[in-house]
N, CA, C and O atoms as CSV, one atom per row, in Angstrom:
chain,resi,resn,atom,element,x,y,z
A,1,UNK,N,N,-26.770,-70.305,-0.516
A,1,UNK,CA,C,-25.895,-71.049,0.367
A,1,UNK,C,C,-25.088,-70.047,1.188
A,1,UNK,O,O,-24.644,-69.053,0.613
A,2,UNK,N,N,-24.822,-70.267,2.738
A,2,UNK,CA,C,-24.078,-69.343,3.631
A,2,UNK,C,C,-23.020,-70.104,3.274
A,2,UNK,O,O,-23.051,-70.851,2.296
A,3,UNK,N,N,-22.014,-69.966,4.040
A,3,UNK,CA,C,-20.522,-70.350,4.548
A,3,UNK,C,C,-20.466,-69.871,6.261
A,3,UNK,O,O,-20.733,-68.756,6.708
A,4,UNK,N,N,-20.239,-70.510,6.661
A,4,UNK,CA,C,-19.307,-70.368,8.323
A,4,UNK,C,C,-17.983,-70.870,8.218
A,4,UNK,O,O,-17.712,-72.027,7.897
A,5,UNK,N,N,-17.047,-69.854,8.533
A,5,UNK,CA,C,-15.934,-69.932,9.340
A,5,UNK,C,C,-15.315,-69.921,10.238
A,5,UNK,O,O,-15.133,-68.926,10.939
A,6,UNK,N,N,-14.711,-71.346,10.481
A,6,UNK,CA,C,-14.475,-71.965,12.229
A,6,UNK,C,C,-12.729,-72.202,11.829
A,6,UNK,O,O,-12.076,-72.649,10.886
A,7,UNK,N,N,-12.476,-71.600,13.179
A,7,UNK,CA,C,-10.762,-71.690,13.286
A,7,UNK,C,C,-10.949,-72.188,14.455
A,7,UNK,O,O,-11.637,-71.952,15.449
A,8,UNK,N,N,-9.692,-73.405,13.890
A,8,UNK,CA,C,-9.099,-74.434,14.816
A,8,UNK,C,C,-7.865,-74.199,15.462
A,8,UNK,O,O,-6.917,-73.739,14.826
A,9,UNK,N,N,-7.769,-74.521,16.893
A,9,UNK,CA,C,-6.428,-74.458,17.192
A,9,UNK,C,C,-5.858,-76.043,16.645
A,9,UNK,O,O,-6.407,-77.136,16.504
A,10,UNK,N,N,-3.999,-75.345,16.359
A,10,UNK,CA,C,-3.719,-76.566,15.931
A,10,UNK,C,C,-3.167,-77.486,16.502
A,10,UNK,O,O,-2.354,-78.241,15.969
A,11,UNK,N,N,-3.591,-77.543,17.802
A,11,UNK,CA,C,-3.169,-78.803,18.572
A,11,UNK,C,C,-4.533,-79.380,18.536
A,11,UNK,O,O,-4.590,-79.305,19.763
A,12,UNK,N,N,-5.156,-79.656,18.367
A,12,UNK,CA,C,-6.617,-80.053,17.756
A,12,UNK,C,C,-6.686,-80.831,16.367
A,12,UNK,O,O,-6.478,-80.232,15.312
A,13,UNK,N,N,-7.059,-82.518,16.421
A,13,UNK,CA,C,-6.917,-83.217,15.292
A,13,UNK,C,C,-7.853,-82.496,14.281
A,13,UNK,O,O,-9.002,-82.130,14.530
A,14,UNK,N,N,-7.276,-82.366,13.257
A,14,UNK,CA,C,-8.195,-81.523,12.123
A,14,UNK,C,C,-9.122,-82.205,11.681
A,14,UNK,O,O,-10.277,-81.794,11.574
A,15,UNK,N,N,-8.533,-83.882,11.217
A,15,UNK,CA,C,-9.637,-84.345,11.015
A,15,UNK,C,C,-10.831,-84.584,11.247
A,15,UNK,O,O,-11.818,-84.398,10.535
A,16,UNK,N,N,-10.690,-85.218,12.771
A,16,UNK,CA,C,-11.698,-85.449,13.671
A,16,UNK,C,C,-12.514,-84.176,13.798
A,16,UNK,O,O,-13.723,-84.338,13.959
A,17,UNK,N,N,-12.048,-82.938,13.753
A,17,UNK,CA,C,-13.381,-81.817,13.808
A,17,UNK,C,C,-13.813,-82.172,11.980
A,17,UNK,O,O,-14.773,-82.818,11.560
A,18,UNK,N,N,-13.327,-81.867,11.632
A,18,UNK,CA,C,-13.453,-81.907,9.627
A,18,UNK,C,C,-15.166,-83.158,9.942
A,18,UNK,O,O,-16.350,-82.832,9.860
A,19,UNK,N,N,-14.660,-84.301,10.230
A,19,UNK,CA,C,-15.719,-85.458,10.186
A,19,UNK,C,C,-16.964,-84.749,11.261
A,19,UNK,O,O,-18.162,-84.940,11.054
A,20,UNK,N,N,-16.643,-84.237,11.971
A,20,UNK,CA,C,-17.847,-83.967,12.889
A,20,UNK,C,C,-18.436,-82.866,12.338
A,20,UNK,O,O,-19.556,-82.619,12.785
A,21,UNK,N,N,-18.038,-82.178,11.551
A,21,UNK,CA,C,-18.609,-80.707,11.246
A,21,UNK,C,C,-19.646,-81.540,9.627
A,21,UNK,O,O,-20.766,-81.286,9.183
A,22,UNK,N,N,-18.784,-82.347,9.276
A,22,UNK,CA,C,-19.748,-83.149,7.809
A,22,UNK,C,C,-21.086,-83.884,8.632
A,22,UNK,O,O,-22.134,-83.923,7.988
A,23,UNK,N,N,-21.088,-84.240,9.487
A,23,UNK,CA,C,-22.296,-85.292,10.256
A,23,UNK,C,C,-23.299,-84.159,10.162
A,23,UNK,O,O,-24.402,-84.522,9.753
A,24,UNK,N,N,-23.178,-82.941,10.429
A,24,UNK,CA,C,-24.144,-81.740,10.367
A,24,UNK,C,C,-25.129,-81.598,9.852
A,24,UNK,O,O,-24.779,-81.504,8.675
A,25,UNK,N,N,-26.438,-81.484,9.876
A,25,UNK,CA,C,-27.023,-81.700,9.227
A,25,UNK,C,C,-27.384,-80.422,8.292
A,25,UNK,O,O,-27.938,-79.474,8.850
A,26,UNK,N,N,-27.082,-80.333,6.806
A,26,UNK,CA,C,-27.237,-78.873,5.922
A,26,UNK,C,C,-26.047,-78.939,5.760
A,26,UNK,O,O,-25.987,-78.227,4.757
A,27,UNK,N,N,-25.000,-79.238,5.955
A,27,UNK,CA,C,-23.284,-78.914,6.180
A,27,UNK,C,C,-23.499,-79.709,4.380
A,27,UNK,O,O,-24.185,-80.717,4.210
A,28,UNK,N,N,-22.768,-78.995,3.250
A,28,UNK,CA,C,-22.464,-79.509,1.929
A,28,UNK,C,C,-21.299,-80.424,1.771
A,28,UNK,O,O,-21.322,-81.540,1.252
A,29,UNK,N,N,-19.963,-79.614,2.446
A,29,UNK,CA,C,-18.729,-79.560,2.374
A,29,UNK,C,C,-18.092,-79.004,3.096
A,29,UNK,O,O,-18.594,-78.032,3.662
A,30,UNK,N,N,-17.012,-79.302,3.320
A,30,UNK,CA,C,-16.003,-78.762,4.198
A,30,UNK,C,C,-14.516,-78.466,3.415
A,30,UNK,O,O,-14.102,-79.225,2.538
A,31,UNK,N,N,-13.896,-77.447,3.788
A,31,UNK,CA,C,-12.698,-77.172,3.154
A,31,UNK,C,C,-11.504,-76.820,4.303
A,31,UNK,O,O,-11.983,-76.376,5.347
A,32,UNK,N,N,-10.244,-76.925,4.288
A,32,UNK,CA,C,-9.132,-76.823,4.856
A,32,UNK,C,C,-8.322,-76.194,4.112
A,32,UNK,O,O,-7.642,-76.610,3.173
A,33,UNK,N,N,-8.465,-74.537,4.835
A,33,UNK,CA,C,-7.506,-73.729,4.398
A,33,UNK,C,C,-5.998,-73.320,5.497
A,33,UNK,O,O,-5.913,-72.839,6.627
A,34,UNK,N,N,-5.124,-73.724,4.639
A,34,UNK,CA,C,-4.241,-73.320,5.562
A,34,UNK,C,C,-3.500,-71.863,5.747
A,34,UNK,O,O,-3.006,-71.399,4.719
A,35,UNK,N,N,-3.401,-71.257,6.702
A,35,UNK,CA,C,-2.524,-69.689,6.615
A,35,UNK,C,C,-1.331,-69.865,5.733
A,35,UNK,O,O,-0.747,-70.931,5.923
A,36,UNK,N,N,-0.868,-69.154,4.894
A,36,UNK,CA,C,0.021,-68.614,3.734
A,36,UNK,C,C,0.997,-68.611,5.254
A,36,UNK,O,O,0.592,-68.302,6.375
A,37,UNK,N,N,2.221,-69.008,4.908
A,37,UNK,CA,C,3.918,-68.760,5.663
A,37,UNK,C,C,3.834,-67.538,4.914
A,37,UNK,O,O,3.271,-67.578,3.820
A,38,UNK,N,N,4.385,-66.290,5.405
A,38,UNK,CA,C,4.914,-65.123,5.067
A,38,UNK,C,C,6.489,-65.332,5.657
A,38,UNK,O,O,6.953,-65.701,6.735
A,39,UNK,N,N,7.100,-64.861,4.260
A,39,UNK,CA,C,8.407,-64.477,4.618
A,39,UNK,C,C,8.587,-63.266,5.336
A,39,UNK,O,O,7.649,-62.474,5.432
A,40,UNK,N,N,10.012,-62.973,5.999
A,40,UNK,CA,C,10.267,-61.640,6.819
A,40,UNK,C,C,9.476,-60.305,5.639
A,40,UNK,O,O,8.524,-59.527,5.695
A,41,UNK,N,N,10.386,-60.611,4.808
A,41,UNK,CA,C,10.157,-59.437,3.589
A,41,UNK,C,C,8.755,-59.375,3.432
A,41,UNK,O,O,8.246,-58.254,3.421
A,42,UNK,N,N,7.996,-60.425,3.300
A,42,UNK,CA,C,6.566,-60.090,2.825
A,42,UNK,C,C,5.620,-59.488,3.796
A,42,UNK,O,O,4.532,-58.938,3.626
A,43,UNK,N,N,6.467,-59.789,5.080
A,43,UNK,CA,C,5.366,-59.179,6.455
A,43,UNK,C,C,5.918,-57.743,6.671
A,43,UNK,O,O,5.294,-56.992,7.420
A,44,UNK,N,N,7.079,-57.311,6.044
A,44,UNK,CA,C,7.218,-55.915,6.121
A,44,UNK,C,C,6.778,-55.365,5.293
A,44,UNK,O,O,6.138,-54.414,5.741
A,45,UNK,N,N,6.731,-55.441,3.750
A,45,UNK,CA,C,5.914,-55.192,2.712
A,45,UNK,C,C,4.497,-55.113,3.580
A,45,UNK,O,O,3.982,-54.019,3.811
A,46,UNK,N,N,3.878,-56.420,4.064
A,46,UNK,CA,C,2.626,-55.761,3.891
A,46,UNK,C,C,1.963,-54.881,4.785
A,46,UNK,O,O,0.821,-54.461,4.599
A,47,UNK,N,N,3.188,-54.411,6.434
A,47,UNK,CA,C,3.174,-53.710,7.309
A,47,UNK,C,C,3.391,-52.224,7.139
A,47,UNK,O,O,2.865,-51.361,7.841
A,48,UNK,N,N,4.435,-51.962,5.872
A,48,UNK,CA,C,4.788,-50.645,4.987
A,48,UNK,C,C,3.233,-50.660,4.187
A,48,UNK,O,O,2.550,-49.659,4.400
A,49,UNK,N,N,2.603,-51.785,3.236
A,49,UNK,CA,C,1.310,-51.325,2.335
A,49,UNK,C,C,0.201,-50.690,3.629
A,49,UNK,O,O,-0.223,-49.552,3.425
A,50,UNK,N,N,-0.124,-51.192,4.543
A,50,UNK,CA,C,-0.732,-51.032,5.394
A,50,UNK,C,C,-0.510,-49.403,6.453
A,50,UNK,O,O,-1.486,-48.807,6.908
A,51,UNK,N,N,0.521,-49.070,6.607
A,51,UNK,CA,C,0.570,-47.804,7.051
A,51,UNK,C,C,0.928,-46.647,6.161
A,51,UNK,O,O,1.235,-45.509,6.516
A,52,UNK,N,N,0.820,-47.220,4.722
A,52,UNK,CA,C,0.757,-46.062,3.885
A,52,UNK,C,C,-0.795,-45.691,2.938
A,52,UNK,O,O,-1.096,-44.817,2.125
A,53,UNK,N,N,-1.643,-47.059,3.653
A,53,UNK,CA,C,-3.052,-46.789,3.117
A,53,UNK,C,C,-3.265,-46.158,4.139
A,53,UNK,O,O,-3.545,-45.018,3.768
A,54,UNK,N,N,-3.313,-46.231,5.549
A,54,UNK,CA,C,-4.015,-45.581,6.551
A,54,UNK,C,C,-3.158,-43.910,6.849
A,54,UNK,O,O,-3.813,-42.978,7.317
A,55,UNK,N,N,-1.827,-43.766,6.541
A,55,UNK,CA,C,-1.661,-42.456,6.338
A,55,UNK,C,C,-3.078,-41.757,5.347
A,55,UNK,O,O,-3.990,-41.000,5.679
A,56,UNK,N,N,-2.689,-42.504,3.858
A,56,UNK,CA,C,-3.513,-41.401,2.854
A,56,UNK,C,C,-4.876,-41.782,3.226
A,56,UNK,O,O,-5.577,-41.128,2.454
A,57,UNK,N,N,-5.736,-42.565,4.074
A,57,UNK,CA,C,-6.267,-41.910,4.687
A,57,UNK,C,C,-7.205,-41.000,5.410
A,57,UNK,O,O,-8.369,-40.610,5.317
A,58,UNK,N,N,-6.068,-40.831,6.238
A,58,UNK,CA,C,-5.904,-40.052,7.344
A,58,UNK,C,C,-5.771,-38.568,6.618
A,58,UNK,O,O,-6.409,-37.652,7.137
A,59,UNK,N,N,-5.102,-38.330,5.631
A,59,UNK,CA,C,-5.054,-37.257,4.386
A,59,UNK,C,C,-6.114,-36.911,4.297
A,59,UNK,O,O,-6.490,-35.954,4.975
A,60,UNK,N,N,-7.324,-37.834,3.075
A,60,UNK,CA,C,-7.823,-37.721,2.645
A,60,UNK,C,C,-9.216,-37.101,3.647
A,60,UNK,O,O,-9.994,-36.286,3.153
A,61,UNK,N,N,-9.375,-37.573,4.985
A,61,UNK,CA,C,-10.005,-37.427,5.632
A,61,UNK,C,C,-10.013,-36.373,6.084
A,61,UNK,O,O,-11.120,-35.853,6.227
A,62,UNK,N,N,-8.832,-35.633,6.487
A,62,UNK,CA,C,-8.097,-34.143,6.594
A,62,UNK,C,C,-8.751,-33.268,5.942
A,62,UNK,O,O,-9.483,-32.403,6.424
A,63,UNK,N,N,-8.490,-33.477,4.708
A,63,UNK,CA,C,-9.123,-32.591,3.656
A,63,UNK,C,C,-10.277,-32.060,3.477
A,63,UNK,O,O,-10.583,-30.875,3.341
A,64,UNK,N,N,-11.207,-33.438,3.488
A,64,UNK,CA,C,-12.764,-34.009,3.600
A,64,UNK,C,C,-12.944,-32.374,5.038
A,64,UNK,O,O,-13.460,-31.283,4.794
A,65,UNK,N,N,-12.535,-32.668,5.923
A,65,UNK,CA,C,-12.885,-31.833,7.150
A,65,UNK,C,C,-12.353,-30.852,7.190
A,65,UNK,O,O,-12.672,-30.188,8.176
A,66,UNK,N,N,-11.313,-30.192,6.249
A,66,UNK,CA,C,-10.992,-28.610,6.007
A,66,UNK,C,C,-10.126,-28.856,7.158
A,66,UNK,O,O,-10.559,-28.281,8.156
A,67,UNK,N,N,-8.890,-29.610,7.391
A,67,UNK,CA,C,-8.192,-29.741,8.788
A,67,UNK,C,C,-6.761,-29.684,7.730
A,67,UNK,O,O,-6.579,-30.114,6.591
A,68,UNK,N,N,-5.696,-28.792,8.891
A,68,UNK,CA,C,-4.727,-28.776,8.211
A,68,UNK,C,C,-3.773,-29.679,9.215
A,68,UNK,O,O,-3.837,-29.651,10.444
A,69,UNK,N,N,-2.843,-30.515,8.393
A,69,UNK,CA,C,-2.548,-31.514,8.927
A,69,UNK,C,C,-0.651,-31.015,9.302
A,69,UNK,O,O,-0.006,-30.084,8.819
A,70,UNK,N,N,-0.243,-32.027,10.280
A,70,UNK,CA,C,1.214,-31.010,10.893
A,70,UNK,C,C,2.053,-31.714,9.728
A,70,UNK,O,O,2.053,-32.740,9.048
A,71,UNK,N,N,2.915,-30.286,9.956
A,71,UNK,CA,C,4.144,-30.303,8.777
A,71,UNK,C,C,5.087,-31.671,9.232
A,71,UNK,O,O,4.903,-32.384,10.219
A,72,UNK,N,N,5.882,-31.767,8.453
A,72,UNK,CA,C,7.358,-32.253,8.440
A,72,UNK,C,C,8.029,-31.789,9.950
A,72,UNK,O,O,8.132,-32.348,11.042
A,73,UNK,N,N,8.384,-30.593,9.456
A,73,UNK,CA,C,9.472,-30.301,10.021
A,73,UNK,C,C,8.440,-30.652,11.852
A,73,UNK,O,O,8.703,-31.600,12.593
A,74,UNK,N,N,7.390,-29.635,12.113
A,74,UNK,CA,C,6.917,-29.631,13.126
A,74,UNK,C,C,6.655,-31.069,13.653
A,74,UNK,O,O,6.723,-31.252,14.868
A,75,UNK,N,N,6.375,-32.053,12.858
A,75,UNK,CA,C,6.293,-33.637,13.770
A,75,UNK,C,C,7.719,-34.166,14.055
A,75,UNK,O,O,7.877,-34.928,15.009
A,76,UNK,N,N,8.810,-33.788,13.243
A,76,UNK,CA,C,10.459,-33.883,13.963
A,76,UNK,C,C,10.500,-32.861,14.972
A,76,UNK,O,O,11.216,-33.423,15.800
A,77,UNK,N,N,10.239,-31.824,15.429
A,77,UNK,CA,C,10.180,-31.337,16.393
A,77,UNK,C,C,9.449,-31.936,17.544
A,77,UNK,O,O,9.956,-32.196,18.636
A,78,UNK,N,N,8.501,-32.084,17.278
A,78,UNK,CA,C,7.498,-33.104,18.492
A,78,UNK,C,C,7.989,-34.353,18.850
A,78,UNK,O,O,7.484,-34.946,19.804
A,79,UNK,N,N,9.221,-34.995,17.996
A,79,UNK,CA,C,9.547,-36.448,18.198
A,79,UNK,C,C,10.828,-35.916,18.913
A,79,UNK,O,O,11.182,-36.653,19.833
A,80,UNK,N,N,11.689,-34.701,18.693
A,80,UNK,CA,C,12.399,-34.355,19.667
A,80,UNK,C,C,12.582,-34.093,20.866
A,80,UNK,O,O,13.545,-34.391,21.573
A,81,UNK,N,N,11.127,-33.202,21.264
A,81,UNK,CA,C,10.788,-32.739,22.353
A,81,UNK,C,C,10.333,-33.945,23.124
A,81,UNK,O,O,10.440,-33.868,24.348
A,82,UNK,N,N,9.945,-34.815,22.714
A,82,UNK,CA,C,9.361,-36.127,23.639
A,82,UNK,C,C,11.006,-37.175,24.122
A,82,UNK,O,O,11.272,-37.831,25.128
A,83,UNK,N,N,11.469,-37.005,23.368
A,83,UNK,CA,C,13.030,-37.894,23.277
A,83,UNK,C,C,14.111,-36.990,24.917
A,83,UNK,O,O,15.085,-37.359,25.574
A,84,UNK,N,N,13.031,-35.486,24.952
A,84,UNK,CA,C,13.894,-34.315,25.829
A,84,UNK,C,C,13.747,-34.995,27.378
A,84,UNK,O,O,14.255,-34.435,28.349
C-alpha cells in the first residue's frame, strides 16, 4: 500500500475534498491530520535544536575534509568589521 499526501488550504471545505478523495477509485481511507500549535518557546527550542545540528555538522564535515574551521575570537572580529 502507498500513501499520498495532499495539503489543503484552509479556506477550502475539508470535508467536501475528504468525500471526493474517498469516491477514488483504490483510495482505502482517508485521514485528517492537523498541524501541532507550537508555542513561542517550542518554536525557539526547535529553531536553537536545528542550528545546533547543522553547526555540528558543518564540524563534522570540516574534519571529514581536513579544513580548519575559524576561531572564536576571529568570527567576532569579522562580525565587527562588517558592523564598521
Amino acid at each position: 500500500m502507498e500513501q499520498i499526501l495532499v495539503t489543503v488550504d484552509t479556506n477550502q471545505p475539508l470535508q467536501n475534498i475528504r468525500k471526493a478523495i474517498n469516491m477514488l477509485r483504490g483510495v482505502v481511507s482517508t485521514t485528517v491530520v492537523k498541524e501541532p500549535i507550537l508555542t513561542k518557546t517550542q518554536m525557539q527550542q526547535a529553531y536553537v535544536k536545528e542550528s545546533l545540528t547543522r553547526a555540528l555538522q558543518e564540524v563534522k564535515l570540516a574534519k571529514l575534509e581536513g579544513r580548519k574551521l575559524q576561531s572564536v575570537d576571529d568570527f567576532l572580529k569579522e562580525l565587527d568589521e562588517e558592523e564598521s
